[in-house]
C-alpha positions as CSV (number, residue, x, y, z in Angstrom):
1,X,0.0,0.0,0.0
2,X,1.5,3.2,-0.9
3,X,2.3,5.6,1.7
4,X,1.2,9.4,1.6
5,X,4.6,11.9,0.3
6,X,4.6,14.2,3.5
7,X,4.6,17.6,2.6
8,X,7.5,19.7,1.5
9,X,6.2,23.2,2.0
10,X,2.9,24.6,3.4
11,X,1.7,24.5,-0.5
12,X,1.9,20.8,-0.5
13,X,-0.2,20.7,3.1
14,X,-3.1,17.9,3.1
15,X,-6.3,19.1,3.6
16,X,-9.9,17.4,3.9
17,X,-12.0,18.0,0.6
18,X,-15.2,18.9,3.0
19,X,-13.7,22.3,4.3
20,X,-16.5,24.8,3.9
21,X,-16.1,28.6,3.2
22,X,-16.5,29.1,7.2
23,X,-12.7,28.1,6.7
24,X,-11.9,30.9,4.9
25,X,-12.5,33.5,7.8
26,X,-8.8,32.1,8.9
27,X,-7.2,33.2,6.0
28,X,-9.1,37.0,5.6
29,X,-7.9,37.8,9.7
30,X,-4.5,37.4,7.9
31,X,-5.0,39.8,5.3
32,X,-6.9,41.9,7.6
33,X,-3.5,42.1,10.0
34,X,-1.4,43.1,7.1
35,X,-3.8,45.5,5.9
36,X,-4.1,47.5,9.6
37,X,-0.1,47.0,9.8
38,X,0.5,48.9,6.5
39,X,-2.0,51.5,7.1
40,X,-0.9,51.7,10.6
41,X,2.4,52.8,9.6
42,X,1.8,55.0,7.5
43,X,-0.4,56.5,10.1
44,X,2.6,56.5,12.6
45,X,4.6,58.7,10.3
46,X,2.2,61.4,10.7
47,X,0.4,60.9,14.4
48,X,1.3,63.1,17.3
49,X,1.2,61.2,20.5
50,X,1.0,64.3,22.7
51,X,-2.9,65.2,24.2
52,X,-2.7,68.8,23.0
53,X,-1.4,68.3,19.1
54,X,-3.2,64.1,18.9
55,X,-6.9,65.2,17.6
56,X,-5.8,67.9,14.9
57,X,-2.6,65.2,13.8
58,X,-5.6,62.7,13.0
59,X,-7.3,66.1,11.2
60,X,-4.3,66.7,9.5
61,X,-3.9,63.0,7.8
62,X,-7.5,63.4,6.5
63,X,-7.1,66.7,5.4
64,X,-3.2,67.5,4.3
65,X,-1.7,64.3,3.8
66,X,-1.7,62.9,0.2
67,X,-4.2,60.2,0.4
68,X,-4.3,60.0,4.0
69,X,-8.1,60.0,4.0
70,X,-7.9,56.8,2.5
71,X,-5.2,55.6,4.9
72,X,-7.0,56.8,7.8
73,X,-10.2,55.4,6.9
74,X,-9.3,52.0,5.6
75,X,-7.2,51.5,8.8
76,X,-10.3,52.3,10.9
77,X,-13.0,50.6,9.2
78,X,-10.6,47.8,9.0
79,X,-10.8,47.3,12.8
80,X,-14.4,46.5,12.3
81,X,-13.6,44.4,9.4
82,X,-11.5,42.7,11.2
83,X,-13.6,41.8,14.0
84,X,-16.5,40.9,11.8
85,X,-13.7,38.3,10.3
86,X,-12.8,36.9,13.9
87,X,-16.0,36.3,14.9
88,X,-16.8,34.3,12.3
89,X,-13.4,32.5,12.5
90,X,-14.6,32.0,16.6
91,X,-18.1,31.3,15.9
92,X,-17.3,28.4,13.6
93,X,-14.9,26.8,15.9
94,X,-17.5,26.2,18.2
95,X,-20.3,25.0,15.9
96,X,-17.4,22.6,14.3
97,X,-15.9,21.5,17.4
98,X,-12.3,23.0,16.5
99,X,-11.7,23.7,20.9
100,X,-11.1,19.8,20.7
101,X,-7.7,20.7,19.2
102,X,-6.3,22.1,23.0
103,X,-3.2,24.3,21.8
104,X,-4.8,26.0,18.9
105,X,-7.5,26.6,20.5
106,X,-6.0,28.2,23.8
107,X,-3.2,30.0,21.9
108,X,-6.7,31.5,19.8
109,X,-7.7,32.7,23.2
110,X,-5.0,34.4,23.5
111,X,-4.6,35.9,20.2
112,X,-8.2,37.7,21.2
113,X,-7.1,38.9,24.0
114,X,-3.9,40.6,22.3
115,X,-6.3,41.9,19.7
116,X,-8.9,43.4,22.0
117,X,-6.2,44.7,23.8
118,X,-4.9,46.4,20.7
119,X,-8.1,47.8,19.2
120,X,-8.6,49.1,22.8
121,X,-5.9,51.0,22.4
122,X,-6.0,52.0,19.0
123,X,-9.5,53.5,19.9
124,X,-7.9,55.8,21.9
125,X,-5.5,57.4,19.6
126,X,-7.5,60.0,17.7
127,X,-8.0,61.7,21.1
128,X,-12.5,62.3,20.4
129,X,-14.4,62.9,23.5
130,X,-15.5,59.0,22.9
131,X,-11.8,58.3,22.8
132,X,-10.9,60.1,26.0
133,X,-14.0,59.1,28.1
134,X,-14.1,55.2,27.1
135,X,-10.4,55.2,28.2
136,X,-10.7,56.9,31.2
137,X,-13.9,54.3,32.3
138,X,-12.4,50.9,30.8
139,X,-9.2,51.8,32.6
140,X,-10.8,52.6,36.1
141,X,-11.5,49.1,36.4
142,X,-8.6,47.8,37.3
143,X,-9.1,49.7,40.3
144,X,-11.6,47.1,41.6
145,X,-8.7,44.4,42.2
146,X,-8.1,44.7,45.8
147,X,-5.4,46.2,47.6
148,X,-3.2,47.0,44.1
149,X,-5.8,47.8,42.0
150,X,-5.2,51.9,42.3
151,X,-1.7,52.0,42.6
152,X,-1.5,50.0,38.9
153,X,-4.2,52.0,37.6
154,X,-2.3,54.9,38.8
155,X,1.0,53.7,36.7
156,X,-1.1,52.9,33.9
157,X,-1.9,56.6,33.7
158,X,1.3,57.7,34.4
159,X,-0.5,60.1,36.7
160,X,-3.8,60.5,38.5
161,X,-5.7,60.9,35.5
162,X,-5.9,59.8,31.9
163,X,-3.4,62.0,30.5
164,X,-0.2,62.6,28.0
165,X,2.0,59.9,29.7
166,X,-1.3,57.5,29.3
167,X,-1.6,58.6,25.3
168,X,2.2,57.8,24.8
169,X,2.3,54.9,25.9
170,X,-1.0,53.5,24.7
171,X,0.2,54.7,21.1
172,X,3.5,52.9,21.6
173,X,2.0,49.6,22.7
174,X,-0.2,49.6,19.7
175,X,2.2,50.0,17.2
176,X,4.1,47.3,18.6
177,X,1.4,44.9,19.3
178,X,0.7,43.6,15.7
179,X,4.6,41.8,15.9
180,X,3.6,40.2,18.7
181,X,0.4,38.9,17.5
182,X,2.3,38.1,14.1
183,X,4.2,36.2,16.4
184,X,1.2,34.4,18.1
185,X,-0.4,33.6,15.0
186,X,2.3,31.7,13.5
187,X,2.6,29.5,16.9
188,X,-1.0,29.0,16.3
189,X,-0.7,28.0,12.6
190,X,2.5,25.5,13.9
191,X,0.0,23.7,16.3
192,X,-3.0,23.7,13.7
193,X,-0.7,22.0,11.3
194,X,0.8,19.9,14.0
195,X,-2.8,18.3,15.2
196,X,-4.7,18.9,11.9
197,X,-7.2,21.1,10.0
198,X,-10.8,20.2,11.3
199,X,-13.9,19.7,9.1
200,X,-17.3,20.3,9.1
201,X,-18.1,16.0,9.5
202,X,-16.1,16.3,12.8
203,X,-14.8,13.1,11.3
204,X,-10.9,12.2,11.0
205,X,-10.3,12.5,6.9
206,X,-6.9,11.5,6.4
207,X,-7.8,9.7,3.2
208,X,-9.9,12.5,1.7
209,X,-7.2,14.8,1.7
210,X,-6.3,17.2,-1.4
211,X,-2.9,19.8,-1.1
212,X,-3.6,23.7,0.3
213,X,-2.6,25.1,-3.2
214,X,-4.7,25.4,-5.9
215,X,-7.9,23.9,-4.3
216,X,-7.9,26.2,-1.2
217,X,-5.4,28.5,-1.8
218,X,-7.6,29.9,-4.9
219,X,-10.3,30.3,-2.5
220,X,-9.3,32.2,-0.2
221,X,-7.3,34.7,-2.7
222,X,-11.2,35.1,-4.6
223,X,-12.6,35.7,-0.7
224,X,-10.0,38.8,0.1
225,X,-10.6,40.4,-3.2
226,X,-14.3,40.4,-2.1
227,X,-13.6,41.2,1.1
228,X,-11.4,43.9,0.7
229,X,-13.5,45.7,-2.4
230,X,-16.3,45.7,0.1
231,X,-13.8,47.4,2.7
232,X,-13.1,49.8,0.3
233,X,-16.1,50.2,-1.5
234,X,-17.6,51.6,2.5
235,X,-14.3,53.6,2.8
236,X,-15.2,55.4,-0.2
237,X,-19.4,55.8,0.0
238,X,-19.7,56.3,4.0
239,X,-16.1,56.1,5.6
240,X,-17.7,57.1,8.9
241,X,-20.4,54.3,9.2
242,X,-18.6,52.9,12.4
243,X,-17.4,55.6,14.0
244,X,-18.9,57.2,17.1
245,X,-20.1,60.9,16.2
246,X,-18.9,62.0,19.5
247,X,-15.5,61.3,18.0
248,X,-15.1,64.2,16.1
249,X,-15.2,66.5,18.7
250,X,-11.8,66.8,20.8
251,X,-11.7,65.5,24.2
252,X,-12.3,67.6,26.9
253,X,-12.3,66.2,30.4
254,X,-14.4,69.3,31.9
255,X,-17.3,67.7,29.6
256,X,-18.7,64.0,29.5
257,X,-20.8,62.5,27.0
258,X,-24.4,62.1,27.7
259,X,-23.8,58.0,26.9
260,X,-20.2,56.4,27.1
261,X,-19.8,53.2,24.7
262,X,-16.9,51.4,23.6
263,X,-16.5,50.4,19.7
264,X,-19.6,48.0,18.5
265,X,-17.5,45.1,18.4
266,X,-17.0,45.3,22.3
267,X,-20.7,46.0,22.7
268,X,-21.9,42.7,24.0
269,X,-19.0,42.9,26.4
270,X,-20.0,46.4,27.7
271,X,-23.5,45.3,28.4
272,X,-22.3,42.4,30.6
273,X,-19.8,44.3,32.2
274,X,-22.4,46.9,33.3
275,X,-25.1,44.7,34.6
276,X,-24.6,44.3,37.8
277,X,-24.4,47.0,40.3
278,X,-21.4,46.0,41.5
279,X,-18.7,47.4,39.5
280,X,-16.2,44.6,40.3
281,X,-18.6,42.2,39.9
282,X,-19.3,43.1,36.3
283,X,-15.5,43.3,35.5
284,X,-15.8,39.6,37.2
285,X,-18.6,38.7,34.5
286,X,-17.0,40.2,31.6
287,X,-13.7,38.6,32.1
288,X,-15.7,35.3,32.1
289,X,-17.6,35.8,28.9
290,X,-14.5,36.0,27.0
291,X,-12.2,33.4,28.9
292,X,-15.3,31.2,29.4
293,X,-14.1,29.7,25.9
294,X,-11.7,28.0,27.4
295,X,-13.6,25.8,29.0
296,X,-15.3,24.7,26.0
297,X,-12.9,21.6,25.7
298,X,-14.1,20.5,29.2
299,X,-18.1,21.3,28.3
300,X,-17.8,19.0,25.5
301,X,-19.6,15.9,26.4
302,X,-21.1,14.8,22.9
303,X,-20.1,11.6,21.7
304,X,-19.9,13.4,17.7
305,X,-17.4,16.8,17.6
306,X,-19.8,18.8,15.1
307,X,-23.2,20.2,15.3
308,X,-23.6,19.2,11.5
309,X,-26.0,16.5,12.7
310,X,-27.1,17.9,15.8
311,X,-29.9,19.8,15.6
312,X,-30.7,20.8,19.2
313,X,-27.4,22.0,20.0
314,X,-27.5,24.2,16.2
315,X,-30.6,25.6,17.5
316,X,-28.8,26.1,20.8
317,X,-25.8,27.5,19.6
318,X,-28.1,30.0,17.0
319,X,-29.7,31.3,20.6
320,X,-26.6,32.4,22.0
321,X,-25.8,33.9,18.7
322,X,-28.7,35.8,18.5
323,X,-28.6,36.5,22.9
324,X,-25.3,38.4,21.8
325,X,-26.6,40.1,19.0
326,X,-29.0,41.6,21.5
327,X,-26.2,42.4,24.5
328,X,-24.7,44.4,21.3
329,X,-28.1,46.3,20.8
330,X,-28.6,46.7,24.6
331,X,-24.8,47.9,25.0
332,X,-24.9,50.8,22.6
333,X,-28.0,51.9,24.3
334,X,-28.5,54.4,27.5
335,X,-28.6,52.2,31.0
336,X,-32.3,53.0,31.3
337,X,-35.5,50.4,31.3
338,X,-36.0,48.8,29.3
339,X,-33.0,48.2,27.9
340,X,-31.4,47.4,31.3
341,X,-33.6,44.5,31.9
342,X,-32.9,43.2,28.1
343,X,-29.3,43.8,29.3
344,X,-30.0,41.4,32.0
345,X,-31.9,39.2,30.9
346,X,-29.3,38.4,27.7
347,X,-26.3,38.7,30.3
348,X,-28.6,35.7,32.2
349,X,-29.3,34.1,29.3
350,X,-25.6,33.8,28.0
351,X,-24.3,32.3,30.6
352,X,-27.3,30.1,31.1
353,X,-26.7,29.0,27.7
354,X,-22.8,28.5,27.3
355,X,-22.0,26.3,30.8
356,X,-25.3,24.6,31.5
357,X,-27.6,24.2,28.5
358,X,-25.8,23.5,25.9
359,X,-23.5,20.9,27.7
360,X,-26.9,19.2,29.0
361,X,-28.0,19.7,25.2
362,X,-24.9,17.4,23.8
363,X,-25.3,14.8,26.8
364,X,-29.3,14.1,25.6
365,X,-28.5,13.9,22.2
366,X,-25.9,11.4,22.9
367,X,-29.0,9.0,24.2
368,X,-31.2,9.7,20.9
């Protein structure tokens, strides 16, 4: 019986025939990180990281800079791009069972925290009201860990208050945190190809395999050039259809927005985070939204690693999807009734969902 020629290069890498488009969200985060990289330093060359010349730097790309509109604007609708892409990419993983693979999965985790991190901080940068106020809020709550939490907020700052020693080093950690997470990504890719691409059968295919290049590689080149002529298609008809209004004014700490909100992409987080009247307790919650997915290994108790042929847990797993499509509506929203007990009740409903239901889901359908 012949055996199979291992692969030379990552062109020649085996790959099951049943791979879906939902694989392809892997390959557009990658052009989306070279994308905000390129942009992003361009930006640098022109960006003031000082709290009195920051906003009117930002005016000065869009306005003086040869092209910098475009810069600017692809660089900042490519965050949301970009998170649209990594949802997706998460999102799948779950439905397929792709946590079963341990390392890539947790080294994943990882890589979202790095990139929340990062567009944290890049929301920051152009110095709006938005800008100045969300920083000033999402960085008070380290001040709920006990006993150091003020003195590290306090270095954070680089002062008593969100400030010019805050901007400057904010601006510096963001332009250096997309090496790192090149870095991360390509430990993730070694362990993917160590254990193995998933599919959507959940089923080992190690004898309906086909090489990455031309069958997938063609792919996902045809997905990025539809990708990205969307992304520039909405830089060039409405470049400011995900940015806050409040962020054109400057910031001004003598004046606070009527209704703080983070970028919609942290929405659902927000509206778990303020929830409970306790402010540490919320930071408690919202810290176990995102690293909840690391439990998802353990919560597997289904005898098949897909929901292709599970229908109870698909209809689960669409409820949670559409639970935090509605902590994104409720987050973007004033703290008043009755979006406060929609707030709750999805922030209930989540959690309900993620470590008790859908668990108890995959155990009955392991009896039918």
């Amino acid at each position: 019986m012949p055996t199979r020629r291992k692969p030379k290069t990552l062109m020649d890498l085996p790959s099951p025939t049943s791979l879906s488009s939902w694989w392809n969200f892997g390959s557009l985060l990658g052009l989306m990180l070279i994308s905000q990289t390129a942009t992003g330093i361009f930006l640098a060359m022109h960006y003031k990281a000082d709290v009195r010349l920051a906003f009117d730097s930002v005016s000065y790309m869009s306005r003086e800079v040869f092209h910098g509109w475009l810069i600017q604007n692809l660089h900042a609708n490519g965050a949301s791009f970009f998170f649209i892409c990594l949802y997706f990419h998460i999102g799948r993983g779950i439905y397929y069972g792709s946590y079963l693979n341990k390392n890539t999965w947790f080294i994943g985790i990882a890589l979202l925290l790095l990139l929340m991190t990062t567009a944290f901080m890049g929301y920051i940068l152009p110095w709006g009201q938005m800008s100045f106020w969300a920083a000033t809020v999402i960085t008070s709550l380290i001040s709920t860990i006990p006993h150091i939490g003020k003195p590290i907020m306090e270095w954070i700052w680089g002062g008593f208050s969100v400030d010019d020693p805050t901007l400057t080093r904010l601006f510096t950690l963001h332009f250096i945190m997309p090496f790192v997470i090149m870095g991360t990504i390509t430990i993730h890719l070694a362990t993917l190809h160590h254990s193995g691409s998933n599919n959507p059968t959940g089923l080992k295919s190690t004898t309906d395999m086909v090489p990455l290049h031309p069958y997938f590689t063609m792919k996902d080149i045809s997905f990025g050039v539809f990708v990205m002529f969307i992304l520039v298609m909405i830089t060039l008809t409405a470049p400011s259809l995900f940015i806050e209004p409040e962020n054109f004014m400057k910031a001004n700490p003598m004046i606070t927005p009527t209704h703080i909100k983070p970028e919609w992409y942290f929405l659902f987080i927000y509206a778990i985070l303020r929830t409970p009247p306790a402010k540490a307790t919320g930071v408690i919650l919202a810290m176990l939204a995102i690293m909840g997915l690391a439990m998802m290994p353990k919560l597997h108790f289904s005898n098949q690693r897909s929901m292709t042929h599970r229908p109870i847990s698909q209809f689960m797993f669409w409820t949670l999807t559409a639970t935090i499509c509605a902590l994104t509506w409720a987050g973007g929203t004033p703290l008043a009734y009755p979006m406060n007990a929609i707030g709750a009740a999805a922030t209930t409903t989540y959690f309900i969902l993620l470590f008790i239901i859908m668990p108890i889901t995959a155990k009955f359908e392991n009896t039918m």
